[in-house]
C-alpha positions in Angstrom: -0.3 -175.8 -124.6 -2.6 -178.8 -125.0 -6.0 -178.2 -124.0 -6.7 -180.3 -120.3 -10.3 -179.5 -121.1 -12.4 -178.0 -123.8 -16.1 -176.5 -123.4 -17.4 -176.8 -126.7 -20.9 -174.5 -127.6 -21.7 -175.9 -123.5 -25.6 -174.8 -122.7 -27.5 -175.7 -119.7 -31.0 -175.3 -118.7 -33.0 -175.1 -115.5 -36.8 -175.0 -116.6 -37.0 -171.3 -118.0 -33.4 -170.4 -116.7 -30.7 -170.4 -118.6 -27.7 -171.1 -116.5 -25.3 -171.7 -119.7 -25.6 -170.7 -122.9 -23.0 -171.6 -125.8 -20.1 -171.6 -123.2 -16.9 -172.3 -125.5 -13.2 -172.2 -124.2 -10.5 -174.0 -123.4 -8.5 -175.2 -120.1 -4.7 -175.5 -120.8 -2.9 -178.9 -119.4 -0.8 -178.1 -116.1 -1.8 -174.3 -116.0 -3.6 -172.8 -113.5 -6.9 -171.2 -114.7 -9.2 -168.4 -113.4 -13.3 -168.4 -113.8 -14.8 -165.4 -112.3 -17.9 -163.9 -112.8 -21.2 -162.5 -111.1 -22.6 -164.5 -108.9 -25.4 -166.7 -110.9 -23.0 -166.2 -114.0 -22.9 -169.7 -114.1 -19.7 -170.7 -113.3 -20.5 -173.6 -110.6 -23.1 -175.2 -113.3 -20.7 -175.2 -115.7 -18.0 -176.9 -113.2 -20.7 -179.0 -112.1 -21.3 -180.3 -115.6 -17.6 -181.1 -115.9 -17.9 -183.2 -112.4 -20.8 -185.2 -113.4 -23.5 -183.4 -111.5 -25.3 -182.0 -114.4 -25.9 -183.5 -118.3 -25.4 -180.4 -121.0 -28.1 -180.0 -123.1 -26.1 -179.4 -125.8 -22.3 -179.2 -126.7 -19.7 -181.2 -126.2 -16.9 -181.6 -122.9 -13.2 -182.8 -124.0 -10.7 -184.1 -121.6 -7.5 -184.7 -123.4 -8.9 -184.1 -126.9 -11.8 -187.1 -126.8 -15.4 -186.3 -125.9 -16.9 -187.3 -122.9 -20.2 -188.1 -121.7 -19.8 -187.6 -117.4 -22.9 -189.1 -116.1 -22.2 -189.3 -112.1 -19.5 -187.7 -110.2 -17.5 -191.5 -109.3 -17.3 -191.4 -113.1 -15.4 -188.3 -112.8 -13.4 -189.0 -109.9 -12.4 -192.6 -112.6 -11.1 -190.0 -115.1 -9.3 -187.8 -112.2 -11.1 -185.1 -111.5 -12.0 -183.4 -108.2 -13.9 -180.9 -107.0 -13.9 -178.5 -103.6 -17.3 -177.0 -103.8 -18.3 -173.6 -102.4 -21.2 -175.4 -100.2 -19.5 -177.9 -98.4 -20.5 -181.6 -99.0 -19.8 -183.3 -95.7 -21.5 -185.7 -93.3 -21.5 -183.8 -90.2 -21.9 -186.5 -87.6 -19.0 -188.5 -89.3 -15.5 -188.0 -88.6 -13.1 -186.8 -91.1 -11.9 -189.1 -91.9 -14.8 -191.2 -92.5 -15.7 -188.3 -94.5 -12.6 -189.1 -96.7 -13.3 -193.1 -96.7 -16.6 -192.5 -98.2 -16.5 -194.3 -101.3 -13.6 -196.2 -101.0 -13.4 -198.0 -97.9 -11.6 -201.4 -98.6 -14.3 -203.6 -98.5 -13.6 -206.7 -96.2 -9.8 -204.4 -95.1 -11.6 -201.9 -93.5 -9.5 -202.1 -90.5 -6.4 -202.0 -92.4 -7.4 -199.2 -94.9 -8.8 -197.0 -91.8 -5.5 -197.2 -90.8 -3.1 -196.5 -93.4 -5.8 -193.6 -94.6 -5.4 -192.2 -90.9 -1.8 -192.4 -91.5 -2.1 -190.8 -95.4 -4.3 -188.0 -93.6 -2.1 -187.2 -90.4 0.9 -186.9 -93.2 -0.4 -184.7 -95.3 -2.2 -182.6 -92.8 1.8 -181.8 -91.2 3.2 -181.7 -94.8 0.9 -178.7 -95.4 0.1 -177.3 -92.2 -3.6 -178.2 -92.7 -4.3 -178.4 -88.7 -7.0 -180.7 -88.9 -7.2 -184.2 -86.5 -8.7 -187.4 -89.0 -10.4 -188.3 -85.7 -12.2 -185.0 -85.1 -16.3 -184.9 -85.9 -17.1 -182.7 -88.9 -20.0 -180.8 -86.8 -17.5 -179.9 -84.1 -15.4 -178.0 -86.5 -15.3 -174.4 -87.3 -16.5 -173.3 -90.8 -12.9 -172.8 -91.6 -11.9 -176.1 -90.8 -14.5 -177.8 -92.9 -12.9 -175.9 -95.9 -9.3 -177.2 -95.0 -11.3 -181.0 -94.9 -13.0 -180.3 -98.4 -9.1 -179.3 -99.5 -7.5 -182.4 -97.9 -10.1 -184.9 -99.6 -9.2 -183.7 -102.8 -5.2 -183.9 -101.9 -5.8 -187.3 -101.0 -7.4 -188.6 -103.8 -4.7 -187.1 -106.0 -6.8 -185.5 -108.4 -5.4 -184.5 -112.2 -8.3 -182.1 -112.7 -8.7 -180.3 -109.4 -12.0 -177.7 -109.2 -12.1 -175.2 -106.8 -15.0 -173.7 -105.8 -14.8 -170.2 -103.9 -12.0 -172.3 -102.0 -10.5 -169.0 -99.5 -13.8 -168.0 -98.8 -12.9 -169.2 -95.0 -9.6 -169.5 -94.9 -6.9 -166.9 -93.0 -4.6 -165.2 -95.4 -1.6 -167.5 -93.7 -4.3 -170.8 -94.8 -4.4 -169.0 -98.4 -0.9 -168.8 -98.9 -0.4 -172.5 -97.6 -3.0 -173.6 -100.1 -1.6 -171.6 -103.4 1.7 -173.5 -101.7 -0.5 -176.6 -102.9 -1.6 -175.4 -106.0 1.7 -174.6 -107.5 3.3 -177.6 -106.5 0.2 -179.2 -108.4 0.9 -177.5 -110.8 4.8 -178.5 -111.4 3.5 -182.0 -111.1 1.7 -181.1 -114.4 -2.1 -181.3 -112.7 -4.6 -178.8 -113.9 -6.8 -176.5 -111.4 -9.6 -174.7 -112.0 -10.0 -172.0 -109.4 -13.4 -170.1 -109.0 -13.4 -167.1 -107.1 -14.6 -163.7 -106.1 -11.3 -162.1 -104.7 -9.6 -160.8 -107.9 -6.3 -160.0 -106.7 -5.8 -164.0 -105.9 -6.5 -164.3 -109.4 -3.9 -162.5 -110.2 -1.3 -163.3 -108.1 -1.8 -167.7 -109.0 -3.5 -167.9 -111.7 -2.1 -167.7 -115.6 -4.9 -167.4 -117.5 -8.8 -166.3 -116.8 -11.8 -166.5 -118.5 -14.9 -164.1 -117.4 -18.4 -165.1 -117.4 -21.6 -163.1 -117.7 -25.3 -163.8 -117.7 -24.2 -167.7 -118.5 -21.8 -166.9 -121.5 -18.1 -166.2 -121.8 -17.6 -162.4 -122.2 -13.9 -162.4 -122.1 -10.7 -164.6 -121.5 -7.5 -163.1 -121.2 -3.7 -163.8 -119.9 -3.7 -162.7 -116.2 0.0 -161.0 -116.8 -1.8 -158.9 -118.9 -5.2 -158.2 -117.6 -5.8 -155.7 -114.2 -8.8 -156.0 -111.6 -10.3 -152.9 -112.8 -10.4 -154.6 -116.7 -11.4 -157.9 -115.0 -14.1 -156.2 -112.8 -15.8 -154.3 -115.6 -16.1 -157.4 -117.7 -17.9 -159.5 -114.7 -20.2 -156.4 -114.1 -20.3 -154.0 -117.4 -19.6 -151.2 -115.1 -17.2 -149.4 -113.0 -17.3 -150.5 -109.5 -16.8 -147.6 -106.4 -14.0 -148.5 -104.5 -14.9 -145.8 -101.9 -18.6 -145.5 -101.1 -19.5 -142.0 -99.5 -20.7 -142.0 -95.6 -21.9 -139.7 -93.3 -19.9 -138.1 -90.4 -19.2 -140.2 -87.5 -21.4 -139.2 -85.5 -22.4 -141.9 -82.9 -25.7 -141.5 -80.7 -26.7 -143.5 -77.5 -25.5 -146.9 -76.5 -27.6 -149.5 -78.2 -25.5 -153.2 -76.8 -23.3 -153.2 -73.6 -21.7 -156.1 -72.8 -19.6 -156.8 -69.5 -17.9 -159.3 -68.4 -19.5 -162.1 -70.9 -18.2 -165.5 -70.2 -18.9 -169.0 -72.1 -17.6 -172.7 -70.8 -18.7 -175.2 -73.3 -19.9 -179.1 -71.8 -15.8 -179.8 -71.1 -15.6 -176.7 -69.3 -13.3 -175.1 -72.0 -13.5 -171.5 -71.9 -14.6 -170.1 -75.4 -15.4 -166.8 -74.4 -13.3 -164.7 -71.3 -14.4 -161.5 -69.9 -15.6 -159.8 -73.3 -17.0 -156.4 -72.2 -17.6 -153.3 -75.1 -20.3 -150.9 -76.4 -22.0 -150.5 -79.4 -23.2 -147.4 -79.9 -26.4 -145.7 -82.5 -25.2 -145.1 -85.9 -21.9 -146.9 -85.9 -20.1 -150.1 -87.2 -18.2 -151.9 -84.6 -16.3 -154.5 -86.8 -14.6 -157.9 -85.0 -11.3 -158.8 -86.9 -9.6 -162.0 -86.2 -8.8 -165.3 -87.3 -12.1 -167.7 -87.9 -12.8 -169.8 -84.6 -12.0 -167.6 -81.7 -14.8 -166.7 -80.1 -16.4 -164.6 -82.8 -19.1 -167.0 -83.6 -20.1 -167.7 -80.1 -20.4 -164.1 -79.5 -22.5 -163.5 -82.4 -24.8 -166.4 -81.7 -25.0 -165.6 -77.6 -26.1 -161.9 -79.3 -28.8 -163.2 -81.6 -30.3 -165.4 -78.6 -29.5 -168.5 -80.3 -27.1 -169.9 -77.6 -26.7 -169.0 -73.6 -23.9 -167.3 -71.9 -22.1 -168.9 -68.6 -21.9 -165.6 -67.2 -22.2 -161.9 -67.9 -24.5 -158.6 -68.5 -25.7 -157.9 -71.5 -28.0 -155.0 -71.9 -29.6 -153.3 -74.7 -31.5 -150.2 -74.7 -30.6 -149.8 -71.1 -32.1 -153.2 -70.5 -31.1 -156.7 -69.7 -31.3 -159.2 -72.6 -33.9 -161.7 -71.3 -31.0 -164.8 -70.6 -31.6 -165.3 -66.6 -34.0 -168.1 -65.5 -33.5 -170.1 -69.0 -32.5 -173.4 -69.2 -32.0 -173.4 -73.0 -32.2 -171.1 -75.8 -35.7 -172.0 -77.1 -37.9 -168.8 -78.1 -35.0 -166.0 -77.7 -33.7 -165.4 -81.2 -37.5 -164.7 -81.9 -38.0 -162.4 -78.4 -34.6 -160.9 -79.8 -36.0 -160.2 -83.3 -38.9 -158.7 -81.8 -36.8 -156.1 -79.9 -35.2 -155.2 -83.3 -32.1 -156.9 -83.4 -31.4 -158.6 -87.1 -28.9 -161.4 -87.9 -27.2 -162.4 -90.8 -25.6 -165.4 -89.6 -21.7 -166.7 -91.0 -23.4 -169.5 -91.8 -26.0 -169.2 -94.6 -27.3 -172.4 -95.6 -26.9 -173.7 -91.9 -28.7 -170.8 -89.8 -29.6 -168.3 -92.8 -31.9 -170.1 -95.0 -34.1 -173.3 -95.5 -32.9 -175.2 -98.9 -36.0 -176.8 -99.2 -38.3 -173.8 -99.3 -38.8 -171.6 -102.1 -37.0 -167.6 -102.3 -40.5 -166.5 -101.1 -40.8 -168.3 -98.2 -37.4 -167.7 -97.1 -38.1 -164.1 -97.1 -40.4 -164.1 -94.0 -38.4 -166.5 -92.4 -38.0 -165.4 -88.7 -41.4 -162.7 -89.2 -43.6 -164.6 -90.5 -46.0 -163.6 -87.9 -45.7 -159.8 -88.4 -46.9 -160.8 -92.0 -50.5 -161.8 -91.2 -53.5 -160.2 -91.1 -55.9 -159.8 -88.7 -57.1 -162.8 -88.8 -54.3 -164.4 -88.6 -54.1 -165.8 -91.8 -51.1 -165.3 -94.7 -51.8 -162.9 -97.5 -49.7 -164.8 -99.7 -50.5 -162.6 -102.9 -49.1 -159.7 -101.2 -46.2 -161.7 -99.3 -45.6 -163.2 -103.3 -45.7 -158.8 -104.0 -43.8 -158.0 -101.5 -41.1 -160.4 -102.4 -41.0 -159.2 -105.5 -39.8 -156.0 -105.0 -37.5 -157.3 -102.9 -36.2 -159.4 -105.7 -35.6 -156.2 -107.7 -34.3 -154.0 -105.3 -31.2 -156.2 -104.3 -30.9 -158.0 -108.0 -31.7 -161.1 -106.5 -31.3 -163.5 -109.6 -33.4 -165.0 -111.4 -36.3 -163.4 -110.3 -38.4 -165.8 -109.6 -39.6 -166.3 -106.1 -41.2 -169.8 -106.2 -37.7 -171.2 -107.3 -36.4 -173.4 -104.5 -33.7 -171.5 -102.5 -31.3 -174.4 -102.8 -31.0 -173.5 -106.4 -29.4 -170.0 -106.3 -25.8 -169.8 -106.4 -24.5 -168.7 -102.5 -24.3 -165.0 -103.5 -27.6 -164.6 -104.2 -28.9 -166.8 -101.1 -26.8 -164.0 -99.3 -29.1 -161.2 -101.0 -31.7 -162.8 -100.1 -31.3 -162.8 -96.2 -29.2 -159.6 -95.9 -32.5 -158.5 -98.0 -34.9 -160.2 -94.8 -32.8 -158.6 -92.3 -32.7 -155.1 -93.9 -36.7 -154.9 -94.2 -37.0 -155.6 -90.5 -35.6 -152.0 -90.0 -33.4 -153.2 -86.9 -32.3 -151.5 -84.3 -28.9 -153.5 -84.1 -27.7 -155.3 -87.0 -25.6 -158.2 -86.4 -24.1 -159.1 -89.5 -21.2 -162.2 -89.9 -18.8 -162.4 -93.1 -22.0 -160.9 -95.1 -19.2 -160.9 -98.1 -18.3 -164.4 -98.2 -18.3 -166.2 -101.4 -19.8 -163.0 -103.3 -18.7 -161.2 -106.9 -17.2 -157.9 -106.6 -20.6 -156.2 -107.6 -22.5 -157.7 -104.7 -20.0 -157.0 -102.3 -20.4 -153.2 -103.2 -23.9 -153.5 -102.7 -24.2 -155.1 -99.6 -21.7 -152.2 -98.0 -23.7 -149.9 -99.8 -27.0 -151.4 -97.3 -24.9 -151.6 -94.4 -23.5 -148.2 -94.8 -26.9 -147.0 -95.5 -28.5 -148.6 -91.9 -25.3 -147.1 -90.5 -26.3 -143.3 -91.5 -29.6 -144.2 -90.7 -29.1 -144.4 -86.9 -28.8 -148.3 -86.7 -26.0 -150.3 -84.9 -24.3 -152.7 -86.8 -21.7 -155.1 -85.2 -20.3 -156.7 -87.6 -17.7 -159.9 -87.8 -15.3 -160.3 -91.0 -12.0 -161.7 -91.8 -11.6 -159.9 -94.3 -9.5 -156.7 -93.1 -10.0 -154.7 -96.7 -14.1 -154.8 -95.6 -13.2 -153.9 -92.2 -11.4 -151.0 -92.9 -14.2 -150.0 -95.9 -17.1 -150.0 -93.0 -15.8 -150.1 -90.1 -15.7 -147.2 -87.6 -13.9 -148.9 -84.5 -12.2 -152.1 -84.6 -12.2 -155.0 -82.0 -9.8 -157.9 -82.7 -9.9 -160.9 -81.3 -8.1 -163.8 -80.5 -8.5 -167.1 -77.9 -12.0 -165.9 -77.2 -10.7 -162.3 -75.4 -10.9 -159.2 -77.0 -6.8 -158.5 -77.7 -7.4 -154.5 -78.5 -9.5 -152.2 -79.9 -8.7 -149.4 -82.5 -10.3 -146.6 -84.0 -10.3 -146.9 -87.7 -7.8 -143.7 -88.1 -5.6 -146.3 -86.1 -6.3 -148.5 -89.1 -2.4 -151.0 -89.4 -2.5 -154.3 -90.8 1.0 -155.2 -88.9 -0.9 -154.1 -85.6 -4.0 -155.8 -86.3 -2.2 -159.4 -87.1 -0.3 -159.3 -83.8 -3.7 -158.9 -81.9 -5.0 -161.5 -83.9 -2.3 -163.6 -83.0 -2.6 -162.6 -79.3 1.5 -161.3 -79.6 0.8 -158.0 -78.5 -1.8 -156.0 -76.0 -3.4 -152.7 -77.1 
């Protein structure tokens, strides 16, 4: 088939990291093709590079057999190109549609274009069961909805090139299978997509070819009729992963969290959270299944002190959490921390990590005070040692902790704070989608950790919508769905038809 787009000898620099080096292969016109690899394989540089974010330092880019020189991103957008990245790149006081407008908003017709684009947007959003409102602000969405906007902008614009970056990371499987709905229509229209992703069996059920990156080259590229996830999986890593990873007994000790009766109203009075009462127990994984935005992230934030209940008791350690006679949240996720309770927030770049600041810095974030000496002043020579080994011990990559934070791909800005939290030694772990957007080989990793606390006596609730990690850690299952808790299940009880009727609230347990 004729080549869409060609990489020719593509290399990339960032001071002494090399994000690409001699990155060579073709995209085929109107196919769909895979690019997986570790994270920090350089996959989103080189798709950067294609959508005018980066220059190559050397090689050429081909669109339709003629070299081209992409010096901005509205330069790619000319030549049709579009790109859903993993990080999403939306003005969160703006609506969404403004959000879509950006760039093209009609000049002295902005009434008029406002309104036929509200139209465009309320048309395809029912086409493709989108569920988002044009009129809705992008910081009052959930994480999931901000995806579907990120998708709709690039539907809208009509791209012929269409990059997708990590693209399911928040979506349901039902918002998966509408959006690979998308794709293939794209594709019988005769449009090209790129999709980058972690979750190798969606590259092999929509993709039809797939090329595999490692340490910024191209290791492999293969037909996906003919490839497996094992053979795909051993090329992004260079070893076998463990698809069962041993655990101790279940052996449960004394109740660390009890919550009863917990209650949240937002400003409207909407109830986000109703009567949620459960235990969390010593040495087991409690894991929350259920769609993304119903209630899950309000729990986990009322838990890590960063946001007050209406109502409720929570103890922990046979104590009250310290909520009562607070007007705000101010000063409780650090008088949580200091109890031992650890957060890896959903949310990296939002609640996880500071962009700005350099790897280092980021990992003392939260207990920075536990870190000085008796003086109260920084040893930043053994902080710089300390994060270090960190570094090492969780492959954070590259290694080098005065890089700025906002330069690591997402999986290895997830290291890093799953990394932070671990070397608290918590009591309680509360850990949200610590998978999302990760390769295959940091995902075993990080269950390796959280099985790990697990055995070692710590608590860990723990939210995911991904139901394979749930039944990999979990040892009881609470689903939930319109901010209630629909059932709870042992993992013996373990049934994915079960499971989606309590997520869907059809069915009581």
């Amino acid at each position: 088939m004729q080549p869409a787009v060609e990489f020719r000898n593509i290399s990339k620099h960032f001071g002494h990291v090399k994000a690409n080096t001699d990155v060579s292969f073709t995209i085929a016109k109107g196919s769909i093709h895979g690019l997986v690899g570790e994270n920090g394989a350089g996959k989103s540089t080189l798709m950067s590079i294609l959508y005018g974010y980066y220059r190559a330092d050397g090689g050429d880019l081909l669109l339709d057999g003629q070299v081209h020189q992409i010096r901005n991103s509205q330069e790619a957008i000319r030549l049709g190109i579009g790109m859903v990245h993993q990080h999403f790149m939306l003005v969160e006081n703006m609506t969404v549609l403004d959000n879509v407008m950006l760039g093209t908003e009609g000049g002295f017709q902005l009434a008029r274009h406002r309104a036929a684009t509200e139209a465009r947007l309320r048309e395809i959003c029912q086409r493709y069961r989108l569920d988002v409102d044009p009129l809705a602000v992008i910081a009052d969405l959930s994480v999931g909805a901000q995806q579907r906007v990120e998708i709709l902008k690039q539907i809208y614009r009509s791209a012929n090139i269409l990059i997708l970056d990590e693209p399911t990371a928040v979506l349901t499987a039902q918002e998966t299978a509408s959006l690979f709905e998308i794709l293939r229509l794209f594709k019988e229209q005769g449009k090209t997509i790129v999709l980058i992703t972690h979750k190798l069996q969606e590259i092999l059920d929509i993709t039809d070819t797939v090329t595999v990156m490692r340490g910024g080259r191209v290791v492999g590229a293969v037909a996906t009729a003919g490839t497996s996830k094992e053979e795909l999986a051993n090329m992004m890593v260079g070893r076998p992963i463990e698809n069962n990873l041993p655990r101790a007994p279940y052996n449960p000790g004394a109740a660390m969290l009890e919550v009863s009766g917990l209650q949240l109203q937002d400003a409207q009075q909407v109830k986000l959270l109703s009567d949620i009462g459960f235990t969390l127990r010593a040495g087991e994984i409690v894991a929350i299944a259920g769609v993304s935005g119903n209630g899950q992230s309000e729990l986990m934030e009322i838990l890590s002190g960063m946001r007050l209940p209406t109502s409720g008791r929570l103890r922990f350690e046979g104590k009250d959490l310290p909520f009562a006679k607070r007007a705000d949240a101010d000063g409780l996720p650090r008088t949580f921390r200091e109890l031992g309770i650890a957060h890896i927030p959903e949310d990296r770049l939002r609640d996880g990590v500071v962009k700005s600041f350099s790897v280092m810095h980021n990992t003392i974030l939260g207990y920075q005070d536990q870190l000085k000496n008796r003086w109260g002043l920084f040893d930043f020579k053994a902080i710089a040692a300390r994060c270090a080994a960190l570094m090492q011990t969780f492959d954070v990559r590259p290694a080098n902790g005065d890089q700025r934070i906002g330069l690591l791909s997402g999986g290895n800005q997830q290291k890093v704070v799953i990394a932070r939290e671990v070397l608290a030694q918590p009591k309680l772990m509360l850990v949200g989608q610590p998978t999302r957007g990760v390769d295959i080989g940091t995902i075993e990793s990080i269950h390796k950790q959280l099985l790990a606390l697990r055995d070692s006596g710590v608590a860990i609730l723990l939210v995911s919508v991904e139901l394979e990690e749930v039944r990999a850690l979990a040892d009881r299952i609470l689903v939930m769905c319109g901010g209630r808790i629909t059932g709870e299940l042992k993992i013996e009880e373990f049934d994915t038809t079960r499971i989606g009727l309590l997520m869907g609230g059809m069915h009581k347990s």
